[in-house]
Legacy VTK file of the C-alpha trace (Angstrom):
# vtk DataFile Version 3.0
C-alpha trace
ASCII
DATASET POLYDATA
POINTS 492 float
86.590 123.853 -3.897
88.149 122.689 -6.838
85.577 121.824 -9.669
85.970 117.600 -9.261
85.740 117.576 -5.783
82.449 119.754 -6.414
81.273 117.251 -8.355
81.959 114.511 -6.384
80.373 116.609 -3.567
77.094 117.092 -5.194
77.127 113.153 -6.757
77.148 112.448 -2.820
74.434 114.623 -1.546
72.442 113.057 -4.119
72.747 116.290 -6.677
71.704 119.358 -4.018
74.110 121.781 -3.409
74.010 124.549 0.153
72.918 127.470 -1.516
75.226 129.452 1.647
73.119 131.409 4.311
69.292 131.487 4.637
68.654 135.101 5.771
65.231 137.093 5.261
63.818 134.396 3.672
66.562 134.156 1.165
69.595 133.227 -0.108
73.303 134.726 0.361
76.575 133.406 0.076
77.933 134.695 3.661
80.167 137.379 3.944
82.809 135.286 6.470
85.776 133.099 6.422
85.222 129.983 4.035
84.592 126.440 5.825
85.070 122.807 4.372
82.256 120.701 5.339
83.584 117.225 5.030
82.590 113.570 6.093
84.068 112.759 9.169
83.891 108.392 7.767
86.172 109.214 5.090
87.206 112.740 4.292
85.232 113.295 1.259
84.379 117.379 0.966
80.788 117.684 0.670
80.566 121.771 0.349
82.629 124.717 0.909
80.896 127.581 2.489
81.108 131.325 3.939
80.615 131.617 7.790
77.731 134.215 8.539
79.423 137.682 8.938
78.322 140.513 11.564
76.055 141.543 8.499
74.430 138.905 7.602
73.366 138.598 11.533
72.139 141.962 11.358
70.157 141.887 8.338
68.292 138.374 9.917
67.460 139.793 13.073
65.945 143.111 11.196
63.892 140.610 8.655
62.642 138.735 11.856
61.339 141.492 13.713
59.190 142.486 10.770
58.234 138.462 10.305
57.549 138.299 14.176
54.665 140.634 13.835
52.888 139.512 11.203
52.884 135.344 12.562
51.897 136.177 15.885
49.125 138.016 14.796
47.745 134.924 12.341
46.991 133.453 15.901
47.505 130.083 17.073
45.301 127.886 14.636
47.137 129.487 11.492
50.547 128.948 13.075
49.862 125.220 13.899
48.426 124.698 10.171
51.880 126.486 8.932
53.616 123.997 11.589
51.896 120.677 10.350
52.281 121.647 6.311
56.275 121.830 7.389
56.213 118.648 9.061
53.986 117.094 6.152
57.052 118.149 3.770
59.888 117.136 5.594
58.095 113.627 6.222
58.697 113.604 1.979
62.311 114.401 2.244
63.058 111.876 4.738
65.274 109.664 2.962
67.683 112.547 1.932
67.750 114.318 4.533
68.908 110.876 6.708
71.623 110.813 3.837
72.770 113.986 4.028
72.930 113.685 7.873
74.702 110.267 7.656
77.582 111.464 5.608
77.852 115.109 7.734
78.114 113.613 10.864
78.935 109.655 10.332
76.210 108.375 12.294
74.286 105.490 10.106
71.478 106.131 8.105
69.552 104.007 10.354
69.596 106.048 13.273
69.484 109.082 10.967
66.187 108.198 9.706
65.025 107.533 13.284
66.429 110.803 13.881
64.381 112.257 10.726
61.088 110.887 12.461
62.193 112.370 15.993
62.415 115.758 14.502
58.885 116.046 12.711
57.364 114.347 15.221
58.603 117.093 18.340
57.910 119.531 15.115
54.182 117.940 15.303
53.543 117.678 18.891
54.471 121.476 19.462
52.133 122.439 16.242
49.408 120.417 18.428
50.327 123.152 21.524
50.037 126.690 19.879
46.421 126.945 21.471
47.715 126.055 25.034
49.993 129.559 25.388
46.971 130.683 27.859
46.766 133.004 30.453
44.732 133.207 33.582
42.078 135.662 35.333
42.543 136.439 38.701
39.791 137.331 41.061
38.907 140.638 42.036
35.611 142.606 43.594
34.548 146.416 42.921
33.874 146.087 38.832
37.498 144.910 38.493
39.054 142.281 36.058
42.468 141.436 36.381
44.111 138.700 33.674
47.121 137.768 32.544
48.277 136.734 29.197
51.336 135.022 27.324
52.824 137.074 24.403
55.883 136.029 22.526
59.235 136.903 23.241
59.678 138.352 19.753
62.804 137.446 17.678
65.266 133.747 19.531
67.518 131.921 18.624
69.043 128.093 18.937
72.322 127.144 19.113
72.318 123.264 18.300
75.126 120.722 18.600
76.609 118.214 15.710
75.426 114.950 17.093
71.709 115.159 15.623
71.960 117.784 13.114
68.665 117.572 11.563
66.504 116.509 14.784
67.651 119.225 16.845
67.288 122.151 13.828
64.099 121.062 13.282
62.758 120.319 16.974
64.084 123.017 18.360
62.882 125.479 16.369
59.439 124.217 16.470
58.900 125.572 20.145
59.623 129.125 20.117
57.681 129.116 16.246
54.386 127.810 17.765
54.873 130.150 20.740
54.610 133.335 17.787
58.412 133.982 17.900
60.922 134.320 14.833
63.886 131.902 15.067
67.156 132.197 14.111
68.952 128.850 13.856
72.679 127.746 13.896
73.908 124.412 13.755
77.097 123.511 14.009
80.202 124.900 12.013
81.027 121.575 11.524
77.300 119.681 10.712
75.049 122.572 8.782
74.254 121.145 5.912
70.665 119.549 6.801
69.324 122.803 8.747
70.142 124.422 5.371
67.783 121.529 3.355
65.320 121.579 5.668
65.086 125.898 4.944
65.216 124.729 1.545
62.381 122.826 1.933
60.113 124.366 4.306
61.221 128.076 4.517
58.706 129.738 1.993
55.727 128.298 4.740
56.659 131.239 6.959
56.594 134.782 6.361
60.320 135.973 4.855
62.817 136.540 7.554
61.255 134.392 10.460
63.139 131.947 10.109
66.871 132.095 9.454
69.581 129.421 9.379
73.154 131.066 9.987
76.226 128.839 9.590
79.433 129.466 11.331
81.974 129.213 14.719
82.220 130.306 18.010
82.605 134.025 17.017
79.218 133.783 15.584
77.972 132.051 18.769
78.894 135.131 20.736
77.505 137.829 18.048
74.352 136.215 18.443
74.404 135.837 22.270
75.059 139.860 22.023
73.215 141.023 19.574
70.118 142.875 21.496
67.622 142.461 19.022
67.407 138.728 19.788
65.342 138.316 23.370
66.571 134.534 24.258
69.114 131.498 23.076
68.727 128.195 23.846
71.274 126.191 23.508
71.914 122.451 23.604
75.952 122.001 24.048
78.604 121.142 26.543
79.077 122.839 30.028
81.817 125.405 29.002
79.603 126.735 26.096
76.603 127.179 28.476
78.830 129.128 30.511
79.843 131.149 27.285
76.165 131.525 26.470
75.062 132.914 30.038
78.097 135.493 29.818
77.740 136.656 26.278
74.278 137.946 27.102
74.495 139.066 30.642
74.472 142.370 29.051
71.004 142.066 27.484
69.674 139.808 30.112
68.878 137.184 27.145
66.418 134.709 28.122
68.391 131.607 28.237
67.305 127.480 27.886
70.457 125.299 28.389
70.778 121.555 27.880
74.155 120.733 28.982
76.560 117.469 29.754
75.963 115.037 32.006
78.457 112.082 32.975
75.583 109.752 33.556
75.370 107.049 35.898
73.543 103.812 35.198
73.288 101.583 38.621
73.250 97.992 38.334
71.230 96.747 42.239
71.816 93.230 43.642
68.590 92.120 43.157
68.101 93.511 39.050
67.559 91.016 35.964
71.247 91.196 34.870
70.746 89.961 31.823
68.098 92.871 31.229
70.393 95.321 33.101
73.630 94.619 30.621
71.058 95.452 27.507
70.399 98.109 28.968
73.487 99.694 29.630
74.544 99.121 25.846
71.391 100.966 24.836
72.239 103.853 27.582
75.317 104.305 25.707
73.340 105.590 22.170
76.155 103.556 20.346
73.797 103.435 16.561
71.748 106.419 17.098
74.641 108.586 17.919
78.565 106.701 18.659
78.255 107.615 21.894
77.718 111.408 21.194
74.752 111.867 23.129
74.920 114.090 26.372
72.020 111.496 28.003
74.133 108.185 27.458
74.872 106.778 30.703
78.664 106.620 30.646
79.157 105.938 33.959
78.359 102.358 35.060
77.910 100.970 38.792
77.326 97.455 39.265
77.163 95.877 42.317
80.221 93.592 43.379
77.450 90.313 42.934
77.200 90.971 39.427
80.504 92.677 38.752
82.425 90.082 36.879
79.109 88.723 34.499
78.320 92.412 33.858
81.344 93.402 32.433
82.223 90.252 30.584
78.821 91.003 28.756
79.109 94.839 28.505
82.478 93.907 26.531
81.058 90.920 24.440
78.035 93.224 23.305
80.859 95.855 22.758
83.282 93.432 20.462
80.660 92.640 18.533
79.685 96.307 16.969
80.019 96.332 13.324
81.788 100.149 12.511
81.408 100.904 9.398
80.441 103.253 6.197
77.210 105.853 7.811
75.196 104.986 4.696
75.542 101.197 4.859
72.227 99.366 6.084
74.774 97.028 7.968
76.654 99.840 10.036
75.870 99.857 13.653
78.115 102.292 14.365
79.254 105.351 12.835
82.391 107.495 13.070
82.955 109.958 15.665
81.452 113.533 14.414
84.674 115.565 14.205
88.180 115.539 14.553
88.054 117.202 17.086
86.326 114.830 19.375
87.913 111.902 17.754
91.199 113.568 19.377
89.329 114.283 22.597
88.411 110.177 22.957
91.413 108.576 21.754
92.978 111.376 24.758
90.377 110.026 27.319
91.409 106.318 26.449
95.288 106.960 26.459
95.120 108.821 29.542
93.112 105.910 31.549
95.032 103.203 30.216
98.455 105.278 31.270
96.698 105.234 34.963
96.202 101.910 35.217
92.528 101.220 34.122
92.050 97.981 32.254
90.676 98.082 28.882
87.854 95.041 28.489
86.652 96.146 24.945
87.507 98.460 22.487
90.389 100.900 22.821
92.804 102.617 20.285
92.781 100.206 17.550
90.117 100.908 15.679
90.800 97.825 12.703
89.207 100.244 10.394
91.194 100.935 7.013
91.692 104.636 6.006
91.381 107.976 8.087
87.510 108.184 9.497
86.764 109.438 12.629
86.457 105.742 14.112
86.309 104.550 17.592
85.472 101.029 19.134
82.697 100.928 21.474
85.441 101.020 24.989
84.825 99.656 28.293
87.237 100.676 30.905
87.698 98.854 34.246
89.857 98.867 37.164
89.605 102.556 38.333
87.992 104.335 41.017
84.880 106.943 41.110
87.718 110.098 41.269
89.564 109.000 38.291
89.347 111.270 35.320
87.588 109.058 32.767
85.054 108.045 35.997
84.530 111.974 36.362
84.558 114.224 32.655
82.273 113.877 29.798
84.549 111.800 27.282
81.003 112.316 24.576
82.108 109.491 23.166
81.682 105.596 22.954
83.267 104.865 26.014
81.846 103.701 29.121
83.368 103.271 32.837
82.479 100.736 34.677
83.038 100.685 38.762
82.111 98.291 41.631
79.901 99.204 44.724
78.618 97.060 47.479
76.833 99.843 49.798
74.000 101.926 48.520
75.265 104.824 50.660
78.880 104.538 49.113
76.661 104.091 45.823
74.762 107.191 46.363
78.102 109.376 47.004
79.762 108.238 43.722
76.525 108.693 41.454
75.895 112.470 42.994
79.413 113.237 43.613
79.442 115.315 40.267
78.593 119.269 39.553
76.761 117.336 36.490
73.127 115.514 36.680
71.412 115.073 33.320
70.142 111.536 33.676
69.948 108.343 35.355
69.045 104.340 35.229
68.365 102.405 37.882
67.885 98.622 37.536
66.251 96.687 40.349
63.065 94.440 40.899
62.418 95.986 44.189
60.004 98.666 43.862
60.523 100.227 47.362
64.417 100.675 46.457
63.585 102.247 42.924
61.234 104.928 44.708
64.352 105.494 47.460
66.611 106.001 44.923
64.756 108.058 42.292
64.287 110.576 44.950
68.304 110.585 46.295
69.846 110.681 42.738
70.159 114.374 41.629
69.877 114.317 37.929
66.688 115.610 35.731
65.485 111.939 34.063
65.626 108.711 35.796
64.672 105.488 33.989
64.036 102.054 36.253
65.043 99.340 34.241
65.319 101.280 31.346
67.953 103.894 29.547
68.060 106.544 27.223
64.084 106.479 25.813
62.380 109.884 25.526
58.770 110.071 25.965
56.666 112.906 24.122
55.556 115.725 26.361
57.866 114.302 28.930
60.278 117.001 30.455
63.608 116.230 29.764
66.577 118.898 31.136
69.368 118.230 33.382
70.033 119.737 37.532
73.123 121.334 38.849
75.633 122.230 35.925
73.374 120.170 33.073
71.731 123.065 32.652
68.856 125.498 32.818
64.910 124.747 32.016
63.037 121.870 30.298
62.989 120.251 26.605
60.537 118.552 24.555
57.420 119.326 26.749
54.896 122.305 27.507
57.172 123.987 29.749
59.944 124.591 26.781
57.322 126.430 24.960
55.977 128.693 27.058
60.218 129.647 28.121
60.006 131.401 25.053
56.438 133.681 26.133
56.256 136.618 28.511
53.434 137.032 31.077
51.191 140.021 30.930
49.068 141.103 33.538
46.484 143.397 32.960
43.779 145.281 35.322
40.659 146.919 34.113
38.477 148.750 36.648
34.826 149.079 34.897
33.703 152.611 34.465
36.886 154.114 34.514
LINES 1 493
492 0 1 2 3 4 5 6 7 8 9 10 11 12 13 14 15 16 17 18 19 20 21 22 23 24 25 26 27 28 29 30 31 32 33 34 35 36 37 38 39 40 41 42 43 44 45 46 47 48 49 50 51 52 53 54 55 56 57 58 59 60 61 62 63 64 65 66 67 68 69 70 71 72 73 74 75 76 77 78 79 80 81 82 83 84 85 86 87 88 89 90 91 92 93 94 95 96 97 98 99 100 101 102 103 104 105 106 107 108 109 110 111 112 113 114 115 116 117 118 119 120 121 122 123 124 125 126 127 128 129 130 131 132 133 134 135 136 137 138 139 140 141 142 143 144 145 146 147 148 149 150 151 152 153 154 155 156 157 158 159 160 161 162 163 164 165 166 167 168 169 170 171 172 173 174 175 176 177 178 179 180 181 182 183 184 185 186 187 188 189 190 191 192 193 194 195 196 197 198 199 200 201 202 203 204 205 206 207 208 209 210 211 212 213 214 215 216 217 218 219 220 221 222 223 224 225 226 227 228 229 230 231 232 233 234 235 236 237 238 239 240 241 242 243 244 245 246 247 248 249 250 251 252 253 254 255 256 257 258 259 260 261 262 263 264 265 266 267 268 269 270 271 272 273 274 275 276 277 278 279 280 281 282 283 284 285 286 287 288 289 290 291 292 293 294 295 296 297 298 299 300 301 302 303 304 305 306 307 308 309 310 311 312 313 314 315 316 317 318 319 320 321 322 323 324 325 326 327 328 329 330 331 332 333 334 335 336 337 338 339 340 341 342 343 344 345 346 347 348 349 350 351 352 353 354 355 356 357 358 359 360 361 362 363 364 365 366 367 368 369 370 371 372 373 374 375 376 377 378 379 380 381 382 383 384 385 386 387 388 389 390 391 392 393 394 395 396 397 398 399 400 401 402 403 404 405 406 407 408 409 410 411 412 413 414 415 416 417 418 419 420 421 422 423 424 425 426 427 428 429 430 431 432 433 434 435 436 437 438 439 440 441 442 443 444 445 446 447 448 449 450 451 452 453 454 455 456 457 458 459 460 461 462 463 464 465 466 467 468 469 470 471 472 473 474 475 476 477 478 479 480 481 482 483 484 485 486 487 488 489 490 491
């Protein structure tokens, strides 16, 4: 990077600069292919780096084992004090590490902050768990004991996407930690730059080399999905990459945790508060918190023909009304789109539907935004039917689809009609149709006249092709423990 524009890079981040790859507990420059990290609102380069090379992978998995050893064995009260001192220091570095996330991935500082406090706080609640990896005795006669026990896997790692760069590097590594594993982290190629603050910040609360942040692409993805000195990945990321992940260590048998897509359906009933019901499927879509990047916004919307007409008109007066704008700006409601990548893949979605016919009630492909971000209007697309692309794939984007129904069995076949089944919303006063159709709708979550909340301790994971095991609850940590049984016959 040219010495201005690594000035103007480190004016930005407020004066820190990525110090490369955290590996061993310290610092190296990466031995890969260099990578621009820039701001997807308006271009500005905000650090070059090296991708991690085959090396540096090596060398952190060989530092982790080592680590591994010694922070099981301080035992779970010393773990969850190491836990809670993290969290206690990253609660200090809030308002940077909000900024840094704001201009990385061009959601707004608002929702990066709330992001901020999502990430300590799942860092917290699993620091409150380490004594709860517990085994069991099992009964037995004739002098014999028979228990079993939960021991760590040893050395794991997450994969995490670029929609909530901090919250997911800092959540997600909290779960196999308090559960005595070493972690090895990698955010996205194109969003690292807070996972490598927040080893900055916390990383010298751990023994050296049990935690490591590795930055880098796809090819990196699959060393680490190989590699057999790592025992699991977890991975939150689209379908094909969960499919990537399960193949790429089918050799080892890796341990695997997948959150995945989900083309989410939120279904408007005859009988719901529609004013309520419209709210809530502009809050299903995650529009502040994350543009519409979020693989739990309810994208898919089914309103009853009663309500068809006042719903939309709503939907796509809530929608015109958005203010897009700069990610640090406390007016922004909506950021740009993450990467240019998905920016192409949305603008491709819209085109496509609006080529077929669909009707365009908000939004669409002018953004009214002056120079080159990443921006999208929020989009609302009528007029097409429940086989229609943009009624089918995951656009992960601010747009949302919006189809008719009259019959709840019709209803039914369009909302589980998918391979996908993250989440769901159902809005209805009846209380006897929200039980009926909690139980027939094959997704993970289901809200009733709600959308998108998480609750702590509360599994959240996806059915069918959303993926494999639970988040954010009990059950993640202990995916990351192996069972032990053990028999002792007295006098032997």
């Amino acid at each position: 990077m040219p010495e201005d524009h690594a000035q103007q890079a480190k004016e930005a981040l407020g004066g820190w600069v990525p110090r490369g790859q955290f590996v061993g507990g310290a610092w190296t420059s990466g031995g890969g292919a260099l990578r621009e990290i820039s701001s997807p609102a308006h271009g500005q380069r905000l650090a070059t780096l090296a991708d991690a090379s085959a090396e540096d992978l090596s060398q952190a998995v060989a530092a982790a084992r080592g680590a591994q050893r010694d922070w099981a064995a301080l035992g779970p009260l010393g773990r969850s004090r190491a836990l809670k001192q993290a969290v206690a220091r990253l609660k200090a570095h809030e308002d940077e590490l909000a900024r840094i996330d704001a201009l990385d991935c061009g959601n707004p500082i608002k929702g990066m902050r709330f992001d901020v406090t999502l990430g300590t706080t799942l860092m917290d609640f699993f620091a409150g768990l380490t004594s709860e990896v517990k085994g069991e005795t099992i009964p037995q006669v004739g002098g014999k004991l028979t228990y079993v026990t939960r021991e760590p896997l040893g050395v794991v790692a997450r994969l995490v996407p670029f929609n909530h760069p901090f919250m997911f590097a800092a959540a997600k590594i909290a779960a196999p930690l308090a559960a005595g594993n070493a972690v090895i982290l990698k955010p996205s190629e194109e969003t690292p730059l807070s996972a490598l603050r927040m080893a900055e910040i916390i990383g010298d609360l751990f023994p050296a080399g049990l935690i490591s942040v590795l930055t880098g692409g796809a090819d990196l993805g699959a060393a680490i999905c190989a590699h057999p000195g790592i025992a699991a990945v977890g991975l939150i990321g689209s379908v094909p990459t969960g499919r990537a992940v399960l193949k790429g260590g089918a050799d080892t048998l890796k341990r695997t945790q997948l959150e995945l897509g989900g083309k989410n359906a939120l279904v408007i009933c005859e009988d719901a508060d529609v004013d309520a019901a419209i709210a809530g499927a502009i809050k299903g879509m995650n529009l502040g918190w994350t543009a519409g990047q979020s693989c739990g916004s309810t994208s898919r919307l089914l309103v009853h023909d009663a309500h068809f007409d006042r719903v939309v008109a709503g939907v796509a007066a809530a929608f015109d009304a958005v203010r897009l704008g700069d990610p640090l700006s406390e007016e922004t409601e909506m950021g740009a789109l993450s990467t240019r990548a998905q920016y192409d893949k949305t603008r491709g979605f819209i085109a496509r539907a609006e080529r077929a016919g669909a009707r365009i009630a908000a939004g669409g492909l002018d953004t009214g935004m002056p120079g080159e971000g990443f921006f999208v209007r929020p989009t609302l697309i009528c007029d097409v039917g429940p086989d229609a692309e943009i009624a089918r794939d995951e656009v992960f984007g601010p747009v949302l689809t919006v189809l008719r129904w009259r019959d709840e069995a019709e209803m039914l076949d369009i909302v589980n009609g998918l391979d996908l089944g993250l989440t769901a919303s159902i809005w209805t006063r009846d209380l006897d149709r929200a039980l009926r159709l909690t139980r027939r709708i094959e997704a993970g979550y289901v809200w009733v006249n709600d959308a998108s909340d998480h609750y702590l301790g509360a599994p959240f994971g996806g059915v069918k092709q959303s993926g494999l095991g639970r988040e954010e609850c009990l059950e993640e940590m202990l995916a990351y423990t192996e069972a032990k049984t053990v028999t002792i016959v007295a006098g032997g």
